[in-house]
N, CA, C and O of each residue as an XYZ file, in Angstrom:
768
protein
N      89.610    135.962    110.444
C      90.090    134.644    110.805
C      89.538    133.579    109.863
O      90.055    132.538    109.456
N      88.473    134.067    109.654
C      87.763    132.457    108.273
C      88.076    132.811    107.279
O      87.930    131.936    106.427
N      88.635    134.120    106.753
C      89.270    134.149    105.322
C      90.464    133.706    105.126
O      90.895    133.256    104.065
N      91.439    133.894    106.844
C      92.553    133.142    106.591
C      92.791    131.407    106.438
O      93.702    130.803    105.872
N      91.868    131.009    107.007
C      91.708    129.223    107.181
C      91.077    128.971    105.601
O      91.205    127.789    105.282
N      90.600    129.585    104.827
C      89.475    129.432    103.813
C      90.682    129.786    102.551
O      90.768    129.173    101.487
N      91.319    130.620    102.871
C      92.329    131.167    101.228
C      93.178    129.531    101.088
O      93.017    129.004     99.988
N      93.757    128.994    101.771
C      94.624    127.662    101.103
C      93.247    127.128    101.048
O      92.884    127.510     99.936
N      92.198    126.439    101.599
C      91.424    125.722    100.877
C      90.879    126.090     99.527
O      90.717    125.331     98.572
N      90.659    127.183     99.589
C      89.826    128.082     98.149
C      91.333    127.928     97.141
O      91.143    128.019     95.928
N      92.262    127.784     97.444
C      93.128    128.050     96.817
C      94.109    126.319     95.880
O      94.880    126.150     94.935
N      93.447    125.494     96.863
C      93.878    123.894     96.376
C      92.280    123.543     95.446
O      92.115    122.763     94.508
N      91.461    124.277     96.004
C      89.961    123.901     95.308
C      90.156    124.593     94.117
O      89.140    124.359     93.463
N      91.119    125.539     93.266
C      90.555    126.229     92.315
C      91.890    125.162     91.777
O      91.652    124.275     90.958
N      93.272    125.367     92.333
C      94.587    124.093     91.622
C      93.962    122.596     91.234
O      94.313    121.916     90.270
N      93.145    122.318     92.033
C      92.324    121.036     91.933
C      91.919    120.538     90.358
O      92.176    119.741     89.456
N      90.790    122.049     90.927
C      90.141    121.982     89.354
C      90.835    122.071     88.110
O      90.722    121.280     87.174
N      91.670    123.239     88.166
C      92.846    123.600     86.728
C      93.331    121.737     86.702
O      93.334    121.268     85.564
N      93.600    121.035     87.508
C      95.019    119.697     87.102
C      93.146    118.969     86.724
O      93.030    118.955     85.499
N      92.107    118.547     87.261
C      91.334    118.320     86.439
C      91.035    118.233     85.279
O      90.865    117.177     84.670
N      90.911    119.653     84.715
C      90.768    120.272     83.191
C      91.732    119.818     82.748
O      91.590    118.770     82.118
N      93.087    120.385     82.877
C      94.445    119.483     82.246
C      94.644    117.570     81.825
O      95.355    116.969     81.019
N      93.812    117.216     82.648
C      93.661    115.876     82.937
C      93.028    115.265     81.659
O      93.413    114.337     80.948
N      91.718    116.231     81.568
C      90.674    115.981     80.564
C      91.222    115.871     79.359
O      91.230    114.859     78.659
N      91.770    117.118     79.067
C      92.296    117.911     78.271
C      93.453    116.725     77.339
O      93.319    116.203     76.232
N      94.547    116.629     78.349
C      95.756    116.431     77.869
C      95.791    115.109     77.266
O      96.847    115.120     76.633
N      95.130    113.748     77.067
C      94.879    112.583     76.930
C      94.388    113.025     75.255
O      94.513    111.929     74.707
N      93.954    113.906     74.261
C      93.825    115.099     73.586
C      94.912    114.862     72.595
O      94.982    114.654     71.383
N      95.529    114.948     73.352
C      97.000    115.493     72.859
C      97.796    114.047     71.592
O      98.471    113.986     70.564
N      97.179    113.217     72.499
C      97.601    112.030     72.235
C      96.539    110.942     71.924
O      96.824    109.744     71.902
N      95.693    111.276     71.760
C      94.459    110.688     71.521
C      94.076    109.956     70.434
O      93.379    108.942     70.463
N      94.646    110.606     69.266
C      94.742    109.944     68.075
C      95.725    108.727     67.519
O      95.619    108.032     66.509
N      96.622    108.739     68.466
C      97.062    107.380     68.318
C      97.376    106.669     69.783
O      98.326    107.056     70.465
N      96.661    105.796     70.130
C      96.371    105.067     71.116
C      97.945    104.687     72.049
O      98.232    105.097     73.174
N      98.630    103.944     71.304
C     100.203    103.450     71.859
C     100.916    104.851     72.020
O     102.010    104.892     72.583
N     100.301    106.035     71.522
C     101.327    106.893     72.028
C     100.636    107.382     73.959
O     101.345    107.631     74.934
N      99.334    107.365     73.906
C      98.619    107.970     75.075
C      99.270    106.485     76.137
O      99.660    106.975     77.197
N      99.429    105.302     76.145
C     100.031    104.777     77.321
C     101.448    104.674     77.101
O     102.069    103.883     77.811
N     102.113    105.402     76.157
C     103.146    105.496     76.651
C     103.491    106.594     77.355
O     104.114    106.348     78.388
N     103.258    107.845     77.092
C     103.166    108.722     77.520
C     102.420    109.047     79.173
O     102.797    109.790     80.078
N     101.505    108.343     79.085
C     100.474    108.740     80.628
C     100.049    110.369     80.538
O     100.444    111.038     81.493
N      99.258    111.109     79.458
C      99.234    111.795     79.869
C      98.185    112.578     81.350
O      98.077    113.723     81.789
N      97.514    111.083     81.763
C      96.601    111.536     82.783
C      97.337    111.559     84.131
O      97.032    112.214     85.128
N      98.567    110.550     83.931
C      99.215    110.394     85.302
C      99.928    111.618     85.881
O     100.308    111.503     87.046
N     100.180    112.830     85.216
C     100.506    113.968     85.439
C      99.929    114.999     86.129
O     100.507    115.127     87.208
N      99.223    115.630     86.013
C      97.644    116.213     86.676
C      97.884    115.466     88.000
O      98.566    116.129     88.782
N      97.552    114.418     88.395
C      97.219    113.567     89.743
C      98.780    113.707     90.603
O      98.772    114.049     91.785
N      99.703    113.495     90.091
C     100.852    113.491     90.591
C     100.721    115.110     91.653
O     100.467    115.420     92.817
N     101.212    116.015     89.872
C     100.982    117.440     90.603
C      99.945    117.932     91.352
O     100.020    118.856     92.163
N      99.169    117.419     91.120
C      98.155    117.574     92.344
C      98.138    117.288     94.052
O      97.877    117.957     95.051
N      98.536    116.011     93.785
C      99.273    115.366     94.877
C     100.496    116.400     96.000
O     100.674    116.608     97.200
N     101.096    116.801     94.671
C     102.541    117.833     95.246
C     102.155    118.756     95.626
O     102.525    118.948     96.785
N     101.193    119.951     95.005
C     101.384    120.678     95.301
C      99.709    121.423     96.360
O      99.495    122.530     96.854
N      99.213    120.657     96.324
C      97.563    120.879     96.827
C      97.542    119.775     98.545
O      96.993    120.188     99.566
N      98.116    118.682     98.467
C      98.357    117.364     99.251
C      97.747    116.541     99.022
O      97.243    116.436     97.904
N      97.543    115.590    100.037
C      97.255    114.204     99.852
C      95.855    114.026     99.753
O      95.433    113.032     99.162
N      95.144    114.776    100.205
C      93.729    114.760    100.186
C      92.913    115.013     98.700
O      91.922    114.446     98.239
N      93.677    116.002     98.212
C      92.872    116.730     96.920
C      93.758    115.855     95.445
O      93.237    115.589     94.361
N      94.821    115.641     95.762
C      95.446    114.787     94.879
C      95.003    113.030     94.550
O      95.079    112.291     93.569
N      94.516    112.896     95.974
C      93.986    111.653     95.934
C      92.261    111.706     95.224
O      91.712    110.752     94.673
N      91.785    112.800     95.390
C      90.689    113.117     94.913
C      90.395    113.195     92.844
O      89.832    112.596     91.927
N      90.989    114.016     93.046
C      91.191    114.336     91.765
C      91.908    112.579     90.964
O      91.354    111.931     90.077
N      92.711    112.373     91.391
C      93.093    111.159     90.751
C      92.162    110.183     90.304
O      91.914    109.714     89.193
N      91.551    109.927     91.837
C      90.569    109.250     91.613
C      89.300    109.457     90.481
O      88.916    108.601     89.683
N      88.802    110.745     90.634
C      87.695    111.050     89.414
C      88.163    111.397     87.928
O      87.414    111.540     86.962
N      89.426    111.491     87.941
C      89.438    112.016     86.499
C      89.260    111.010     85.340
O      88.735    111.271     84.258
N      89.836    109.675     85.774
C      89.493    108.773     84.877
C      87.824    108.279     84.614
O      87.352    107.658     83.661
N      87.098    108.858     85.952
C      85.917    108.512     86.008
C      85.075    109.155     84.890
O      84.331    108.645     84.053
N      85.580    111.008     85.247
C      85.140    111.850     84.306
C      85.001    111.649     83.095
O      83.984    111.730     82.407
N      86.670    111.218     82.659
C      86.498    111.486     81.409
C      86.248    110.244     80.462
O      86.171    110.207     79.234
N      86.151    109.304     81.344
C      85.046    108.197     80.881
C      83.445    108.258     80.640
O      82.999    107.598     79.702
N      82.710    108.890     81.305
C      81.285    110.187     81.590
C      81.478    110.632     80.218
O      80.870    110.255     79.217
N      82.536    111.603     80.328
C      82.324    112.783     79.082
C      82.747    111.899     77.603
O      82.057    111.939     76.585
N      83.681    111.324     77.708
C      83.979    110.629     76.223
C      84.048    109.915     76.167
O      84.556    109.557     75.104
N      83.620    108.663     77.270
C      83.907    106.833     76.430
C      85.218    106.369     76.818
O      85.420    105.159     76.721
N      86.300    107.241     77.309
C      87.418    106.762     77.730
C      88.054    107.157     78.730
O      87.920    108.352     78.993
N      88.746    106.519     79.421
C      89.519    104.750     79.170
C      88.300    103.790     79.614
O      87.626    103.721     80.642
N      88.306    103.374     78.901
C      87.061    101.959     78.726
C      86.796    100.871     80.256
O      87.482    100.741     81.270
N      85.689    100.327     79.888
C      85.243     99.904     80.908
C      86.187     98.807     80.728
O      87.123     99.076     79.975
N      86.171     97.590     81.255
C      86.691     97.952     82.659
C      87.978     98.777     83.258
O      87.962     99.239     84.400
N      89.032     98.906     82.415
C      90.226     99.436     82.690
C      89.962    101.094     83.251
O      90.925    101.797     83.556
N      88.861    101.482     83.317
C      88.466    103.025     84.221
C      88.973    103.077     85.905
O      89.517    103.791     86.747
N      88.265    101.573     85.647
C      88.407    101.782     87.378
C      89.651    101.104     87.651
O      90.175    101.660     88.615
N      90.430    100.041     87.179
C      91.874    100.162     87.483
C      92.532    101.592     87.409
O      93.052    102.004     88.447
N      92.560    102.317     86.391
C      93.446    103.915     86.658
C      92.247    104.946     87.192
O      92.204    106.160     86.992
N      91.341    104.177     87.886
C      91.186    105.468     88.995
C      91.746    105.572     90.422
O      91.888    106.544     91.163
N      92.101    103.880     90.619
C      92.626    103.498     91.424
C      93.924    103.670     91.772
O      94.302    103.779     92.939
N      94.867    103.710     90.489
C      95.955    103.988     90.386
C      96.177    105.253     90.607
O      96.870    105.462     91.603
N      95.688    106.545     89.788
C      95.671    108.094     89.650
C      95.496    108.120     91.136
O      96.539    108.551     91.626
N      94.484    107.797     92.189
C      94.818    108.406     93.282
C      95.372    107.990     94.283
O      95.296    108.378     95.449
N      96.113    106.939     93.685
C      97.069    106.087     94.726
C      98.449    107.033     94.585
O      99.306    107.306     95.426
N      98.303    107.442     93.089
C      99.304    108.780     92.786
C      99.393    109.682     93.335
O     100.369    109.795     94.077
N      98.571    110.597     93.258
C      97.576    111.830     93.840
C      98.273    111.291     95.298
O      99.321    111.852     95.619
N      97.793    110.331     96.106
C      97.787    110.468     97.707
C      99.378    110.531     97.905
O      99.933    111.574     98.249
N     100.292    108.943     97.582
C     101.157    108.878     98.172
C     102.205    109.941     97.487
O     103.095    110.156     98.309
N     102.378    110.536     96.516
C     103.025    111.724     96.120
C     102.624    112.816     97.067
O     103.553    113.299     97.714
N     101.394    113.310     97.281
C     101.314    114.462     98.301
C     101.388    114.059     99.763
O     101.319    114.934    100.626
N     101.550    112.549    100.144
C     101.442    112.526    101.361
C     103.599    112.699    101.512
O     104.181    113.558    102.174
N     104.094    111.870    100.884
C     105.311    111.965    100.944
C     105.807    113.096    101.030
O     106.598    113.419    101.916
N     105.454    113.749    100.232
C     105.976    114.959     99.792
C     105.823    116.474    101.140
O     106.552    117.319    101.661
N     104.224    115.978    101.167
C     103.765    117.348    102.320
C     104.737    116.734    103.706
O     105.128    117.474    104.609
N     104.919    115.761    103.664
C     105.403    115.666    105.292
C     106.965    115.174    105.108
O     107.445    114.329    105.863
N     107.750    115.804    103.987
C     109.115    115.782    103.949
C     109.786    116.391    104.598
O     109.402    117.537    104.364
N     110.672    116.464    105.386
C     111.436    117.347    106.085
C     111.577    119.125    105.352
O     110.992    120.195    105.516
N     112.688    118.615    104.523
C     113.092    119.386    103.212
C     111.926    119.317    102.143
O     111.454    118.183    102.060
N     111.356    120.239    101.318
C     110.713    120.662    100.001
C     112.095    121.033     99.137
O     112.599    122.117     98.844
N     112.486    119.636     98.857
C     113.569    119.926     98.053
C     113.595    118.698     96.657
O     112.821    117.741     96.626
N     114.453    118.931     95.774
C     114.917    118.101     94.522
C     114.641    116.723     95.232
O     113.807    115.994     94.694
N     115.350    116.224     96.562
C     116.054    114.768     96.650
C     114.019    114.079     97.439
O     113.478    112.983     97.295
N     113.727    114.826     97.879
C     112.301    114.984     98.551
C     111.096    114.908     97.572
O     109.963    114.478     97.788
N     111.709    115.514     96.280
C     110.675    115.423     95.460
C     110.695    113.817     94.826
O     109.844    112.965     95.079
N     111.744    113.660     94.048
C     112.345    112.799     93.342
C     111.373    111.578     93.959
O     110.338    111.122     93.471
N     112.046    111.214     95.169
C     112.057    110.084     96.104
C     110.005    109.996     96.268
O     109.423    108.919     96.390
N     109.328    111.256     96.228
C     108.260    111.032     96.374
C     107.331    110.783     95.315
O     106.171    110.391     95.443
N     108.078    111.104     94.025
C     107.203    110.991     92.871
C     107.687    109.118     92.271
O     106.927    108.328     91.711
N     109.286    108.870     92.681
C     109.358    107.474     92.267
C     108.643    106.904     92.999
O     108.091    106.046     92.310
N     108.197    106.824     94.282
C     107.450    106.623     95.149
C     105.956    105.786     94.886
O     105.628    104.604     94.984
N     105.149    107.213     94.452
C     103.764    106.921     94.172
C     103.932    106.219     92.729
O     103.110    105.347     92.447
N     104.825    106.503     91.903
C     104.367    105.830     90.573
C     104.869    104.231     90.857
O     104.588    103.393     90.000
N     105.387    103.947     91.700
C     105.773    102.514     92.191
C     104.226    101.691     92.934
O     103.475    100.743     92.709
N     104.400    102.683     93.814
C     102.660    102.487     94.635
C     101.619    102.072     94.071
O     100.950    101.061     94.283
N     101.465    103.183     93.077
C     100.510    103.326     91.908
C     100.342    102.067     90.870
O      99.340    101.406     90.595
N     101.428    101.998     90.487
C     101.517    100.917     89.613
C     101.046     99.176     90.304
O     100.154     98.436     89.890
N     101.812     98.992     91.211
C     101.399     97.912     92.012
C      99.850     97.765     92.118
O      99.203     96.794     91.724
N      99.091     99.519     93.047
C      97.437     99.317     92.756
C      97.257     98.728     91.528
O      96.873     97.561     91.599
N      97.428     99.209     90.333
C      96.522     99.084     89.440
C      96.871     98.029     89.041
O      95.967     97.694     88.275
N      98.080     96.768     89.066
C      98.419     95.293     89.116
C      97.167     94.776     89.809
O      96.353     94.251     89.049
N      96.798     94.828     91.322
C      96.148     94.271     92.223
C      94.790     94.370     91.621
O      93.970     93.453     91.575
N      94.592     95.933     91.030
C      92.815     96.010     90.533
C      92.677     95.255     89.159
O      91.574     94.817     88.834
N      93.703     95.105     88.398
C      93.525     94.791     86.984
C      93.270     92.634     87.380
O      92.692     91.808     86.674
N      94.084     92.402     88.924
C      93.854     90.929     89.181
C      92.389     90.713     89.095
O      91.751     89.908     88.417
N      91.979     91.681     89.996
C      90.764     91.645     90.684
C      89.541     92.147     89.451
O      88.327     91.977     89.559
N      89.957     92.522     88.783
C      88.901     93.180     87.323
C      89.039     91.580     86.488
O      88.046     90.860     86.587
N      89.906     91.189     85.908
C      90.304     89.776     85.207
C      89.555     88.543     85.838
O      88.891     87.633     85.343
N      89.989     88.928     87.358
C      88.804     87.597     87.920
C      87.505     87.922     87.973
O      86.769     87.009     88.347
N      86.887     89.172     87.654
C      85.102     88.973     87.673
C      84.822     88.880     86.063
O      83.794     88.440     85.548
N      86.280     89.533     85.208
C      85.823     89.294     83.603
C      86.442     87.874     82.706
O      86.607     87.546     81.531
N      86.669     87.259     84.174
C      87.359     85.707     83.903
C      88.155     85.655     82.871
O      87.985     84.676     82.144
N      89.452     86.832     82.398
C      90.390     86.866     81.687
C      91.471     86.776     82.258
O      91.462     87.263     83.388
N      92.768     86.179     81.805
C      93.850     86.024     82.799
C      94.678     87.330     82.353
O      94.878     87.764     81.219
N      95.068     87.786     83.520
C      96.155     89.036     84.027
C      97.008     88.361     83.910
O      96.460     87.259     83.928
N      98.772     88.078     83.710
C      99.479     87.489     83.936
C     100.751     88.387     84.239
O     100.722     89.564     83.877
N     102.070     87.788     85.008
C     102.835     88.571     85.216
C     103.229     89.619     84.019
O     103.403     90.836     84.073
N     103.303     88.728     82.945
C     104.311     89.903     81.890
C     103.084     90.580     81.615
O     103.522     91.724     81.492
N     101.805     90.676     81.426
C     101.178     91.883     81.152
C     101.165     92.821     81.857
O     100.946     93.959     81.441
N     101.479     92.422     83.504
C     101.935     93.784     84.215
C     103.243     94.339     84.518
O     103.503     95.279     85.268
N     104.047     93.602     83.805
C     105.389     94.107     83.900
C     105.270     94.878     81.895
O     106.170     95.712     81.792
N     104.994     94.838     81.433
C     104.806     95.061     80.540
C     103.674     96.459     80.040
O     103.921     97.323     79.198
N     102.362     96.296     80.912
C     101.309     97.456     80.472
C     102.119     98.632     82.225
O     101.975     99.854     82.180
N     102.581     98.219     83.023
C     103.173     99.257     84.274
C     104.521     99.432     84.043
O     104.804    100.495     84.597
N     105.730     98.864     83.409
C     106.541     99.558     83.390
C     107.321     99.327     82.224
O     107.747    100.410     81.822
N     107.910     97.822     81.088
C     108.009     98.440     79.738
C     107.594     99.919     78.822
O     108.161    100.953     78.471
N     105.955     99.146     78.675
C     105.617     99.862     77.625
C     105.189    101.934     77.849
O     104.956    102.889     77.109
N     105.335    101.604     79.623
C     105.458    103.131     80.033
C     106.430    104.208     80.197
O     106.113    105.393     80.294
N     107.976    103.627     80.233
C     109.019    104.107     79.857
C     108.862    105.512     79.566
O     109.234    106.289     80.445
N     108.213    106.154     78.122
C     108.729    107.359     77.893
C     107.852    108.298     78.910
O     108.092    109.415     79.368
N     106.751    107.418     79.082
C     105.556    108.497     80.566
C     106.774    108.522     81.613
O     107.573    109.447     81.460
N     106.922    107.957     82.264
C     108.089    107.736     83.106
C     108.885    108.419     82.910
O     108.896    109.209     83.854
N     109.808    108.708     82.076
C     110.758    109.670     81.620
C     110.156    110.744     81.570
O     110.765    111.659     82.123
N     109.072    111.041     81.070
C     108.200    112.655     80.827
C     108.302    112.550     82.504
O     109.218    113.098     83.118
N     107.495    111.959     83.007
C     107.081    112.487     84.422
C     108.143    113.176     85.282
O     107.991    114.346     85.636
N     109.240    112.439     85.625
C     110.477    112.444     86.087
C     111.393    114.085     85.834
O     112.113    114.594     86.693
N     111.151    114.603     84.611
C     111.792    115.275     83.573
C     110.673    116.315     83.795
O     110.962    117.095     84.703
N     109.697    116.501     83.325
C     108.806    117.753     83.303
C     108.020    118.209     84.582
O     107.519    119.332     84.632
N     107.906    117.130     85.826
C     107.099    117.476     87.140
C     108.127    118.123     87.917
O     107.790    119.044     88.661
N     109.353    117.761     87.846
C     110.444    118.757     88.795
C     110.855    119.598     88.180
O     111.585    120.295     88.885
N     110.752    120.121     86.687
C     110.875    121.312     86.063
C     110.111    122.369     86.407
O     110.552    123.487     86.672
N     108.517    121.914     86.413
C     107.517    122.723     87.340
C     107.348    122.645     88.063
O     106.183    123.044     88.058
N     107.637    122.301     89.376
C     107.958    122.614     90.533
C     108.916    123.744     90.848
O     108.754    124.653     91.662
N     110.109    123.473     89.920
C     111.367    124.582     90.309
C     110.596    125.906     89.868
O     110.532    126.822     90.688
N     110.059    126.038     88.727
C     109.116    126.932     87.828
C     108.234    127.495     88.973
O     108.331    128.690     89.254
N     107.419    126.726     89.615
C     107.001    127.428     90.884
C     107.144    127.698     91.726
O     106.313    128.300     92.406
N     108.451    127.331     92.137
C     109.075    127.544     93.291
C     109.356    128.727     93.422
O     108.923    129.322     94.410
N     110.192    129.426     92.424
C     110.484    130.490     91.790
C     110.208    131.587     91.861
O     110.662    132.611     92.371
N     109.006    131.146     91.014
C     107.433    132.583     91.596
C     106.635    132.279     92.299
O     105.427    132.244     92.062
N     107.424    131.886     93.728
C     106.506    131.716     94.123
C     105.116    131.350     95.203
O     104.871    131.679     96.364
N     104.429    130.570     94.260
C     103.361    129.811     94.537
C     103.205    128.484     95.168
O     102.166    127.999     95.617
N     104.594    127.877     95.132
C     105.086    127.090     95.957
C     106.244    126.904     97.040
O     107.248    127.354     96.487
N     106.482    126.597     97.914
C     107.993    126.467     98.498
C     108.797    125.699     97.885
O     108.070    124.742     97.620
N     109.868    125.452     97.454
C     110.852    124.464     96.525
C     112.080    125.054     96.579
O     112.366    126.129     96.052
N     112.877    124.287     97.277
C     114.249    124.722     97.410
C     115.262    123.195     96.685
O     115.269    122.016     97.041
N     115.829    123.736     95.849
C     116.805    122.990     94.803
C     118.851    122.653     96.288
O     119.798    121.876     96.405
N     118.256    123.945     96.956
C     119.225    123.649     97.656
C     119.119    123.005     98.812
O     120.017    123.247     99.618
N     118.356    122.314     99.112
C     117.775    120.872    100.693
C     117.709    122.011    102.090
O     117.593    121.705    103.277
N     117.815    123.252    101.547
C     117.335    123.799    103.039
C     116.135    123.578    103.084
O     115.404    123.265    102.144
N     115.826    123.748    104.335
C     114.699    123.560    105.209
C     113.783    124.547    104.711
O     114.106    125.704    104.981
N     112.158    124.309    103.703
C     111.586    125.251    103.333
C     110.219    124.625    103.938
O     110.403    123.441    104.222
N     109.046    125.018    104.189
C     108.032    124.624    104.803
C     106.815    124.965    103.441
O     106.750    126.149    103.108
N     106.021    124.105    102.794
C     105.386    124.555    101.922
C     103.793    125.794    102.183
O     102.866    125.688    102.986
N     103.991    126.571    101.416
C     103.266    127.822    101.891
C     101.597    127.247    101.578
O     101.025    126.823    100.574
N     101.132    127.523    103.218
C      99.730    127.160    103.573
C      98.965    126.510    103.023
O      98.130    126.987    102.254
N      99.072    125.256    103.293
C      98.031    124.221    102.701
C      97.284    124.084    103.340
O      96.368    123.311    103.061
């Protein structure tokens, strides 16, 4: 009986960690030229899927520390803007897995709706923290810098996200490791 209650926890604790590492990792990728890493988001990915496929608890977790981390381990994303996208990542992380785990359907229209969702959510946090960071570093935030650093200049992240998080989902659905039905039947996601 405690191995059965213990395998989905042991089992979001080890997914946790992997979208972690990825997290670290993938910012890497894009690292060498700065305007490509916020356009892209590659940290906002990790937290999302995390969110989806682990829930709201471990997605919100992970969101939250990864920017912390990998500020710790390498210097970036810089002070103060750390703690605006830690705020954001697990505003990701939560309302993506909270939407998502308590959808009727584990389907395309369920996913969609939950990932535009949190990156809407998300974005708004990190408006509110970047107010609230500007007023203790007495710099002005102004509208177009947050219409501009949350959804202009993020466009192709946005498009990646949209485009590659429901690709892997179907990918796991498949084999799988997740429940995901492309066709809106009624699928229940396997033991979280």
């Amino acid at each position: 009986m405690i191995q059965e209650k213990s395998g989905p926890k042991i089992r979001n604790l080890a997914v946790s960690a992997m979208l972690m590492a990825a997290g670290i990792v993938l910012p890497f990728l894009t690292g060498q030229i700065p305007q490509v890493g916020s356009m892209l988001l590659p940290m906002h990915i990790p937290a999302l899927l995390c969110g989806l496929i682990c829930g709201w608890q471990y997605g919100g977790a992970v969101g939250f520390l990864l920017p912390l981390v990998r500020y710790m381990l390498f210097g970036m994303p810089p002070v103060p803007l750390v703690f605006a996208m830690s705020l954001e990542l697990a505003s990701y992380g939560m309302i993506s897995g909270a939407l998502y785990q308590y959808s009727r359907w584990k389907c395309i229209v369920a996913l969609y709706r939950s990932l535009i969702a949190a990156m809407t959510g998300g974005r708004i946090v990190w408006g509110i923290a970047c107010v609230l960071i500007t007023g203790v570093t007495k710099e002005a935030f102004t509208w177009k810098m947050f219409l501009t650093g949350a959804f202009f200049s993020a466009i192709p992240g946005i498009i990646l996200q949209l485009t590659f998080i429901p690709a892997l989902m179907a990918v796991l659905g498949k084999t799988g490791m997740i429940s995901f039905g492309a066709d809106g039947n009624k699928i229940s996601q396997k033991s979280n």
